[in-house]
C-alpha positions in Angstrom: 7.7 -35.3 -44.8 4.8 -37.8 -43.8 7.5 -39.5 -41.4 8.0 -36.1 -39.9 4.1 -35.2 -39.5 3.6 -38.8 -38.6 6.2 -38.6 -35.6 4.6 -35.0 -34.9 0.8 -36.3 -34.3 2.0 -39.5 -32.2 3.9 -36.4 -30.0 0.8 -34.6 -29.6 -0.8 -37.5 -29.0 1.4 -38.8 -26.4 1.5 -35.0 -24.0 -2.1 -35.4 -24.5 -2.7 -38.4 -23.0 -0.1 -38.0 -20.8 -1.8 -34.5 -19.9 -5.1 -36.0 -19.2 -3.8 -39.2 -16.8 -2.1 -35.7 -15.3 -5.9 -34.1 -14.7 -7.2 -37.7 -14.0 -4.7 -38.3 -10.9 -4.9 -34.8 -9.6 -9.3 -34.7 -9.9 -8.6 -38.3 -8.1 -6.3 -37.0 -5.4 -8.2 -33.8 -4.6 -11.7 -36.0 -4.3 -9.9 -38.3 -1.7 -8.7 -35.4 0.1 -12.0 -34.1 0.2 -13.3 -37.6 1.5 -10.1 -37.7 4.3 -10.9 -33.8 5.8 -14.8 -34.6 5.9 -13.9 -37.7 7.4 -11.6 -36.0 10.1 -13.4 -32.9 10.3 -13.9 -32.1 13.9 -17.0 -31.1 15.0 -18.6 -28.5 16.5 -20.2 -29.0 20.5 -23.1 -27.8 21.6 -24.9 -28.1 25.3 -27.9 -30.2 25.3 -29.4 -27.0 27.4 -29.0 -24.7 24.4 -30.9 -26.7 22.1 -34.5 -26.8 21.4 -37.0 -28.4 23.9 -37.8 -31.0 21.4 -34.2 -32.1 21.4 -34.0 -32.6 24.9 -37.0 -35.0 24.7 -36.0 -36.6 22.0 -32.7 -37.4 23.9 -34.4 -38.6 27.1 -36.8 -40.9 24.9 -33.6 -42.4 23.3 -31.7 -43.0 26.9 -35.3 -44.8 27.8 -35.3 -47.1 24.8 -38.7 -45.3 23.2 -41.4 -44.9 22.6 -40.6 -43.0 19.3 -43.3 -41.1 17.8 -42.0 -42.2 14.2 -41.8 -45.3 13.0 -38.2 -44.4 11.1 -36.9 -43.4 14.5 -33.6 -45.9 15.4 -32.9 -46.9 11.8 -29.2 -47.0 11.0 -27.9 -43.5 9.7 -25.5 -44.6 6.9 -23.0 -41.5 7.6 -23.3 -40.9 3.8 -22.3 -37.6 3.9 -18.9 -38.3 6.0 -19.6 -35.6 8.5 -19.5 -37.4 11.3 -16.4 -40.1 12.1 -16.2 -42.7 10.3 -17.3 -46.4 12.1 -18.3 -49.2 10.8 -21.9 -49.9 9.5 -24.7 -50.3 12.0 -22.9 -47.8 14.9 -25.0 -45.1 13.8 -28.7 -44.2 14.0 -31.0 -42.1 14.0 -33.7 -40.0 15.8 -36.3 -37.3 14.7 -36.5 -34.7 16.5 -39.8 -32.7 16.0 -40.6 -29.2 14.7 -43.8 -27.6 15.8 -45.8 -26.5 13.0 -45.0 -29.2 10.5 -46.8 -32.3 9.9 -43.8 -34.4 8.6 -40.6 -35.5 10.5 -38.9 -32.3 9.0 -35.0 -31.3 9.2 -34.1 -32.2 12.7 -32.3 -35.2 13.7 -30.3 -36.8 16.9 -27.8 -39.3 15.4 -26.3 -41.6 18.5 -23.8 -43.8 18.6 -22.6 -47.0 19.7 -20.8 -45.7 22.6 -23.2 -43.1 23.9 -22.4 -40.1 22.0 -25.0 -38.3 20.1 -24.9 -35.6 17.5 -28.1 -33.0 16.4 -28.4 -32.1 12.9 -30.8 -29.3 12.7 -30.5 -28.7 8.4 -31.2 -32.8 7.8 -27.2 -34.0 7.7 -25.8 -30.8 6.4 -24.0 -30.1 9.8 -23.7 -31.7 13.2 -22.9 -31.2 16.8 -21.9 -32.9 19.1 -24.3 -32.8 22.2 -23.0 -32.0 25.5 -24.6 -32.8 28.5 
């Protein structure tokens, strides 16, 4: 009898463990699929024209080199989030883009890159466009 309830429990044991590497691997696929369609999402495009005025001077002030009216303005944006497409560190940064009313930078961004495409961000990285011009 113990032999049998011995052989029972390693059993149970066993599909157990084997059950939960099962969950593991499956939790681990369906987070890197998460991580592979953020990273390939493709975004939305919006015209430069339809965005707020502050945009469009944030925009020309980047294409000039500055001014900027805060001092956080050209730091390297990270791409934490994975929205946008994925480049190596440093391709990114970004820009604030100011919201009448507020006294802090508040939500808005322009995030440029490298090559001389830019993105606005109008809920602080939740979402992006892509600007068109």
């Amino acid at each position: 009898m113990t032999y049998a309830r011995n052989f029972l429990i390693s059993l149970i044991l066993i599909f157990g463990l084997f059950g939960n590497v099962q969950a593991w691997d499956h939790g681990r696929s369906h987070h890197h699929q998460h991580d592979h369609a953020a990273q390939t999402a493709v975004l939305s495009e919006v015209w430069l024209s339809s965005l707020p005025p502050e945009a469009r001077d944030t925009l020309r002030l980047i294409k000039q080199g500055g001014s900027f009216p805060y001092p956080r303005d050209g730091v390297v944006f990270s791409n934490r989030e994975r929205i946008l497409p994925k480049q190596h560190k440093g391709y990114y940064h970004e820009y604030t883009v100011k919201t009448p009313g507020i006294s802090h930078r508040g939500a808005r961004r322009i995030v440029s890159g490298v090559v001389g495409e830019y993105y606005y961000t109008g809920d602080h990285y939740q979402s992006f466009q892509r600007i068109k011009e």
